[in-house]
Every structure is written in structure tokens, then in C-alpha cells.
N, C-alpha and C positions, 0 to 999 in steps of 0.2 A: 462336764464334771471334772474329768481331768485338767482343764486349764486352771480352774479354781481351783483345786489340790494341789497344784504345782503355786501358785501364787503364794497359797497360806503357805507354804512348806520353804517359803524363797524369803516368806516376811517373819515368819517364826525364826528363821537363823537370824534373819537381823537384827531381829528385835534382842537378838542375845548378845552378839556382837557389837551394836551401837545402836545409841537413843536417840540417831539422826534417823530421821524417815526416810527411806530412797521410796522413787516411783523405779517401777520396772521399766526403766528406757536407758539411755546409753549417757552415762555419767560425764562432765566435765571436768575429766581427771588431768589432761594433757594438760600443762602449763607453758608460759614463753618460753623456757628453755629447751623443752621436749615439742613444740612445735616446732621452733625456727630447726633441730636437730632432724626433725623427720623430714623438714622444707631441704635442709640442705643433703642430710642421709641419701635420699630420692636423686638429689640430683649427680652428687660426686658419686658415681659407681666404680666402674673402673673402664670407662667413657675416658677419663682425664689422663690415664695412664698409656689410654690404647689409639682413639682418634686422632691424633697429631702424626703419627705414622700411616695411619689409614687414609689421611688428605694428601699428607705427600705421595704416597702410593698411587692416588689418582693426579696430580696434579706433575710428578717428576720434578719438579724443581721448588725449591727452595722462597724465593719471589710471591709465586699465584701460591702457596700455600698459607704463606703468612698473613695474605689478601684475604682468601678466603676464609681462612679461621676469622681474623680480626669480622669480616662480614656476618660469619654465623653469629660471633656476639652480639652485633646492632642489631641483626634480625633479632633475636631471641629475645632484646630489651623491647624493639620495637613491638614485638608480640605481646610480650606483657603487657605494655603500657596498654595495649588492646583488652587484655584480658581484665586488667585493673580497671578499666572504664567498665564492663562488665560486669563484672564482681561486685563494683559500690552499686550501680542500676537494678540488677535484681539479687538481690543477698536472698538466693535459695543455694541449696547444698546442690555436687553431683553434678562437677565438672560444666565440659560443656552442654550436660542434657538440658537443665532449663533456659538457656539464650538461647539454645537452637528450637525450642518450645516454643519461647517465646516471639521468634521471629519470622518462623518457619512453619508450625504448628506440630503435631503429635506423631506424624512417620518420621523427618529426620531425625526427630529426637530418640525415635524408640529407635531407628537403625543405626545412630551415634551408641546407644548402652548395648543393645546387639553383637554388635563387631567388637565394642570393647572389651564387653565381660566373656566373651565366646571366643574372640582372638588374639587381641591385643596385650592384655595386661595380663593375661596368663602366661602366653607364652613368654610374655616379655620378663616373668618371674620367674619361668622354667630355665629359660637361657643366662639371664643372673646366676642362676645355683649353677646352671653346667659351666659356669664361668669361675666362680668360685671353686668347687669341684675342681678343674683344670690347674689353678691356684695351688690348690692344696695338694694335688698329687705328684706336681712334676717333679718337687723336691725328690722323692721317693724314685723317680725312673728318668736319673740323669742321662742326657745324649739320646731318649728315646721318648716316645710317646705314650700318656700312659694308657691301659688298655680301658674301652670303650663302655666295659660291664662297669670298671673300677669308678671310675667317673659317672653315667648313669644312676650308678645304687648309692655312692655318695652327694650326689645332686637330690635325688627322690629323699635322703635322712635330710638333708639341708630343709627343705622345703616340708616336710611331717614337724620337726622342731620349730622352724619358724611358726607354720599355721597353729603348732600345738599352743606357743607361749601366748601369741595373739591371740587365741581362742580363751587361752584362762584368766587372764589379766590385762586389762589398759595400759596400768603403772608399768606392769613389767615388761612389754612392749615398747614402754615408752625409756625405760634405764635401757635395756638393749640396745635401741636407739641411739639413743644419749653417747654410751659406750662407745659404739662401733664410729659415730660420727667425730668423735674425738679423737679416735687415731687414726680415721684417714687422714683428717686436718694435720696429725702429725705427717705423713707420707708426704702431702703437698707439699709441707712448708719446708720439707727434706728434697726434693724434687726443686724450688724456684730456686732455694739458699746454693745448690749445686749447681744450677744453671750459668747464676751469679758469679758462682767461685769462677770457672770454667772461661766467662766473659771477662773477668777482670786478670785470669792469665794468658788472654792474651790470643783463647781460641775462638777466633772468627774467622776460621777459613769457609766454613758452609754460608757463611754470608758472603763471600765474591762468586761475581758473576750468577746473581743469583735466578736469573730469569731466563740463563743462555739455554737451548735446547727445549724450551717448552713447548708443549704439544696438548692442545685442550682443545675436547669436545664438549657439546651438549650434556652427552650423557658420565663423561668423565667429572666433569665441573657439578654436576646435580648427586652426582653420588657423594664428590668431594663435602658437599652442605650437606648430607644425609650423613655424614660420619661425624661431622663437624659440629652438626647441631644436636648430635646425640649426644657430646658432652657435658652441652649447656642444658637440654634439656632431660636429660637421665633416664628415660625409661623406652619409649617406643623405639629410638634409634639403635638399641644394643643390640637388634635383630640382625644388622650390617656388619656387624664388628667380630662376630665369634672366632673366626678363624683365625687372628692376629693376637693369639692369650701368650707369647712368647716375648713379647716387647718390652714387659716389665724388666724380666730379666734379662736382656740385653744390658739397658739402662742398668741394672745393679753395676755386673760385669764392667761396665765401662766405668763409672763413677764412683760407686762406693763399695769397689772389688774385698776389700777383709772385713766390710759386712754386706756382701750383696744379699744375702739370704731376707735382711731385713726387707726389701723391697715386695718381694713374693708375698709375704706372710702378710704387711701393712695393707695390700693390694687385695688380701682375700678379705680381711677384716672390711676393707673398701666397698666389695663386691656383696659380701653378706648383710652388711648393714642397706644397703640400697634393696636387696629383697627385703627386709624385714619393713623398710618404708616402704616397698611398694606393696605388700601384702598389709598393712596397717591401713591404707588409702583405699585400695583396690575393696576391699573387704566393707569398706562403710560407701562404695558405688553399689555394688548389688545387692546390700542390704538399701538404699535409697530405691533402688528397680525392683527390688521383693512388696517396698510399702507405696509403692504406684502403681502397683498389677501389673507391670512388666517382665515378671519372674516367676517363680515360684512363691506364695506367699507367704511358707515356712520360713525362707532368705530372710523377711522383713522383723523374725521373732529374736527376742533378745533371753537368754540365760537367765534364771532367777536367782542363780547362786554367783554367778559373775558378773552379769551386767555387761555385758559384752554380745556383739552380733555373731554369736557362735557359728549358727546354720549358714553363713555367707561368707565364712572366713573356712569354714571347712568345705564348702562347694569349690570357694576359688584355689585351695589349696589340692585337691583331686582334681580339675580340669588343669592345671598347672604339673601333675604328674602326669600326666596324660600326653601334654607335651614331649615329655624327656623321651619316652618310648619311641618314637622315629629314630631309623639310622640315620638321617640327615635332616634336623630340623629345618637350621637354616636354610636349606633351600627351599622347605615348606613356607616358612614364615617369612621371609624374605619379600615375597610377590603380595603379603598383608601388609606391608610395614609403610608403603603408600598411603595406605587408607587413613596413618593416622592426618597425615600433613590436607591429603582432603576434607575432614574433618575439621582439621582447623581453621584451612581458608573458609571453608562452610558459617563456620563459627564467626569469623570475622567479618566474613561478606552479610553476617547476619545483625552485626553492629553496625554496618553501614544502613541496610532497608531500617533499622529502629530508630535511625536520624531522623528520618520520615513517615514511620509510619508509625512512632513512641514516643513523638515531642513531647507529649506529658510526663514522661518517667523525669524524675530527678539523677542527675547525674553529676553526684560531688567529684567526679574527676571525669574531666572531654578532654579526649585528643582531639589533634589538627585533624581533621578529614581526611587528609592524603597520608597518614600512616596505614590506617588501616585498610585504605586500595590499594597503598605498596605493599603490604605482607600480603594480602589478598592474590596478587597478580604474582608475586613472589611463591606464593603455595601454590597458584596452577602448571606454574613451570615447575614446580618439582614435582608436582604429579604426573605431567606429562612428560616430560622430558626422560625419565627410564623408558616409559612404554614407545616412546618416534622413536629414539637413538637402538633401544635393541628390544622391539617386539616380542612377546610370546604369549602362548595361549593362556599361562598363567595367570596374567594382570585379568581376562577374561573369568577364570575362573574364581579371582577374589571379588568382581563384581556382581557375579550371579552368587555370591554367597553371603554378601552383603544384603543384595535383594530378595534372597532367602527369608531374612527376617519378615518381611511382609506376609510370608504364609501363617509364620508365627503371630503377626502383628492383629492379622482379623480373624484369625480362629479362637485366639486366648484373649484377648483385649478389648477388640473392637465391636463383635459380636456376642463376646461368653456364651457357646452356647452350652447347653443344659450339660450333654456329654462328658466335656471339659473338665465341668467343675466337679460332675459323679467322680473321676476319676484322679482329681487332684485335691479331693475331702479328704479320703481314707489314706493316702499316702500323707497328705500334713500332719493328721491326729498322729499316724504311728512315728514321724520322725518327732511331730514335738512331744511324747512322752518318752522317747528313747534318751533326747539329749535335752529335757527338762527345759525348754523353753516355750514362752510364750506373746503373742503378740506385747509391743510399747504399750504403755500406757503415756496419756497426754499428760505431760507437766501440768502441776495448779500452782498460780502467780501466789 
């Protein structure tokens, strides 16, 4: 009875509003410009401003780090092109869960949305805003560090606003977007045109001898591509970078000293707009794991007054606060941040078995075969390669946490038994009449 009062109540405002019908499901509002804006918001964080210090830092010389960087971008192209063959073969939503579905069948899949929506993409949204946060405070407590609360309680408002706008609006998620991606693209283009100046007077002394002294390990070089690729690819990798939020402004200082300030300010607008794309993305994964019984099945219900996957944008936005709470994330999150690059090679070793065992799918784009065993064999060394070069129990303890989900997987999923679902009826009724949502309805052609 409630869900049909909330319908009439969601179709009566529209029908006051406008003489277009909507169904209750999650509108087509994004356009090319506010997609390609959230594709590239998501990737430029402040990854661009910070990882190029963070590979020389592993790498000490000048030589193997420009190797390296230049390598993370093949890899990253090469991955795509992975993920592009992918993407045209089965056009279902929610990343890599269905290739790994489809390749592997219904555990990898459910322990790929497991670790994500429980470890990965939250915390990787928490550590965005304490990034930000760090951004915005240092102005304030020149020569020092700012204090811990300050930063905390303005990371937690960062992340309450984000989830909030995204919770009320698409459109306005998507201008946000829009916004923030336009002036980091100012920063950059203020970042290469400086590089340039710099090259053409004359300063290329960090380019001699650039390879003398170098000193590279296993696990030096594996970190060096974990910082490197977290540039290219924007979200999982910021978990390696936090400590290093001073580099911007170095670079002002040095470069564009009578207005260094502008670099801080461009860098946090950098930083905030990549939360707002990753809570805009992240938010339509576990609404996809709410309407596949992988979640909570409230996650899966959309707003009748906005049209928006409210219940799944506010869960990810309070496990992402939940993050900030640690004195020392980063060393929490740090021993997860493996798991995502396993996941990928998983994901790609899963396009190789579909060679063979999905000859019928159509595939408007095939790679050569040997890209996707090179990223394949490329992703096992960097999973392995932290855990030989410098062991600890911790890599242990992300993998029985991963394997955790299994208890979840055949109590709520596999089996439903009767218990379960006594107990997760009367919690759905009372959150979806609290925050007026109710399951999709199917589009009619």
C-alpha cells in the first residue's frame, strides 16, 4: 500500500510539472558533454599533479622514470583496448561484474561488487575529499600542517554535499561535473604551457645524466606503476598517493611564484570534481548489486520525486564517511588497493577463456590475442610483486576479507533462506517510506 501511494504521489507531481510521462527508473539525462566530463572528471584527480613525484620518488633518477610513466600509458591504452573489446561483447551495465559473470560465473562476480562497494570505491572517495580537504586547508596554516579534526570534518562536509547534490539531481550532478572538469583542464593546460616555457629557456639540466645512480627493485618498480597508473587511471590508485598533497605547491612556488596560490585552489577544484565523478559512477554500481540481489534490495529503488538511485548514493556516501574516521587510512587502505589491479587481470584473463569458450558472441572490436596475456601477466606482477619484495600479514588479511564475501554470497543470495529475508522486509518498507522511494519500473518501447 505504501509503495502505490508513493507512486500516485511521484505521478501526481508530474503530471503538474510536465505532460511528458516518466516511468519511475533513472532518466537519460546525461548528455555527450556531461559524459565525456564525468569520463574525464574521474580520471584527472589530482593523480596528474602528484604521481610524477611519487615515481621518481621510487625510481631516483630521472631516466627509468620517464620510462615508466611513458609504460603506465601503453599499459592503460593497452587495458582499454581490453576493456573496449568487452564493452561492444556484452553491453550490460556495472563495470567489470558482468564479463566476470560471464566468464567465470556468479562468485567472481559477486566478490568483484563485494570488495568494490565495501572497499574500494569508497574508500577511494574518502581519500579524494581528505585530499581535497588538505587542498583547501594548507592555505590557512602556512609552514605547518593543518590539524587532523580540521581536515577530517571538512572532508566528511565535502562528501554530505557531494552525496546530497547527487542524490537530488542528475542534471545537477552532471553541471557540477561539467564545472569542476573545466577548470582542472585549465590547471593542466597551465601546468604543460609552463613546462614548455621552462624547455624553451634553456632548463634541461634534470635531463643529463639522467639514468646515473639508479637503483631499482621489484618492488620499487611495481609501486613506481601503482602511482603511475593511478594517474591514467583515477580512482583505485589515490589510495598510494595521500602523503605526497605538498607537490602542487612546490610547483606554484617554483613556476608561477606572484600567483602560486592559483595552483592549490585549481588542484582542489581538481580533486573535488573527481569525487563528484566517482560518487555519480559508484552510486549507479550498487544500485546495479541492489537489482541483482547482491545488496540490500532498498539500494536497487529510485526516488519518485527525483528519479535518481537515492538509497545507493546515500549508503555509498556513509560507508565513505566511515572511512575518514581512521587515524591512518592510508595504511589501512593501502594493503586493498592490490585487489583492484587483481581484479583486472581477472577481468582480462576472462576475455582470453571467452576466445574460447564464447566464439558465438559478436565482437565489433577483437584485439590481437597477446595484448590481453600481456596486461594479463602485467597485472600478476603487480599483484605479486608488493607481497615477495616486502611481505606482511596484511596482504593476508585483504584476502580473507575478500573471501568473506562468500559467507555473504550463500546466506543472502545463493540459498535466501526464509530468516534473511523476515529480517530485510521490515527494514526496506521502513527506509523506502522514509526516503520515498520505490523499486524501477520497466521502460515500455
Amino acid at each position: 500500500m505504501g509503495e502505490t501511494s508513493l507512486r500516485k504521489r511521484g505521478e501526481d507531481e508530474k503530471s503538474i510539472q510536465s505532460n511528458e510521462p516518466k516511468t519511475t527508473s533513472l532518466q537519460k539525462e546525461v548528455g555527450l558533454v556531461s559524459g565525456i566530463c564525468i569520463i574525464v572528471g574521474t580520471i584527472i584527480g589530482s593523480g596528474i599533479f602528484i604521481s610524477p613525484k611519487s615515481v621518481l620518488s621510487n625510481t631516483e633518477t630521472v631516466g627509468p622514470c620517464l620510462i615508466i610513466w611513458a609504460a603506465c600509458g601503453i599499459l592503460a591504452t593497452l587495458g582499454a583496448l581490453c576493456f573496449a573489446e568487452l564493452g561492444t561483447m556484452i553491453t550490460k551495465s556495472g563495470g567489470e561484474y558482468p564479463y566476470l559473470m560471464e566468464a567465470f560465473g556468479p562468485i567472481p562476480a559477486y566478490l568483484f561488487s563485494w570488495t568494490s562497494l565495501m572497499v574500494m570505491k569508497p574508500s577511494s572517495f574518502a581519500i579524494i575529499c581528505l585530499s581535497f580537504s588538505e587542498y583547501v586547508c594548507a592555505p590557512f596554516y602556512s609552514g605547518c600542517k593543518p590539524p587532523e579534526t580540521v581536515v577530517k570534518c571538512l572532508a566528511a562536509a565535502a562528501i554530505m554535499l557531494i552525496t546530497t547534490v547527487n542524490a537530488l539531481s542528475v542534471r545537477l550532478g552532471s553541471y557540477v561535473q561539467n564545472f569542476f572538469t573545466a577548470a582542472k583542464l585549465v590547471i593542466v593546460a597551465i601546468i604543460i604551457i609552463s613546462g614548455l616555457v621552462l624547455l624553451a629557456q634553456g632548463n634541461t639540466k634534470n635531463f643529463e645524466n639522467s639514468f646515473e645512480g639508479t637503483k631499482l627493485s621489484v618492488g620499487t618498480v611495481s609501486l613506481a606503476f601503482y602511482n603511475g597508473l593511478w594517474a591514467y587511471d583515477g580512482w583505485n590508485q589515490l589510495n598510494y598517493i595521500t602523503e605526497e598533497l605538498k607537490d602542487p605547491f612546490t610547483f606554484g612556488d617554483r613556476v608561477l611564484y606572484p600567483a602560486s596560490w592559483v595552483v592549490p585552489l585549481f588542484v582542489a577544484f581538481s580533486t573535488i570534481g573527481a569525487a563528484n565523478g566517482t560518487c555519480f559512477t559508484a552510486g549507479r554500481l550498487i544500485y546495479v548489486a541492489g537489482r541483482e540481489g547482491h545488496m540490500l534490495k532498498v539500494l536497487s529503488y529510485i526516488s519518485v520525486r527525483r528519479l535518481t538511485p537515492a538509497p545507493a548514493i546515500i549508503f555509498y556516501g556513509i560507508i565513505a564517511t566511515i572511512y575518514i574516521i581512521p587515524g591512518d587510512i592510508n595504511s589501512l587502505v593501502n594493503y586493498f588497493s592490490f585487489a583492484a589491479w587483481l581484479f583486472y587481470g581477472l577481468t582480462i584473463l576472462g576475455l582470453i577463456v571467452m576466445r574460447f569458450t564464447k566464439k558465438d558472441l559478436e565482437r565489433p572490436i577483437k584485439v590481437p590475442i597477446f595484448i590481453p596475456i600481456l596486461v594479463t601477466f602485467i597485472s600478476m606482477f603487480l599483484v605479486l610483486a608488493p607481497i615477495i619484495s616486502r611481505p606482511a600479514w596484511e596482504y593476508l588479511y585483504c584476502v580473507l576479507f575478500i573471501l568473506s564475501g562468500l559467507i555473504f554470497y550463500f546466506l543472502f543470495v545463493y540459498y535466501k533462506f526464509g530468516w534473511a529475508q523476515k529480517i530485510s522486509k521490515p527494514v526496506t518498507m521502513y527506509l523506502q517510506m522514509l526516503m520515498e522511494v520505490v523499486p524501477p519500473e520497466k521502460e515500455t518501447e
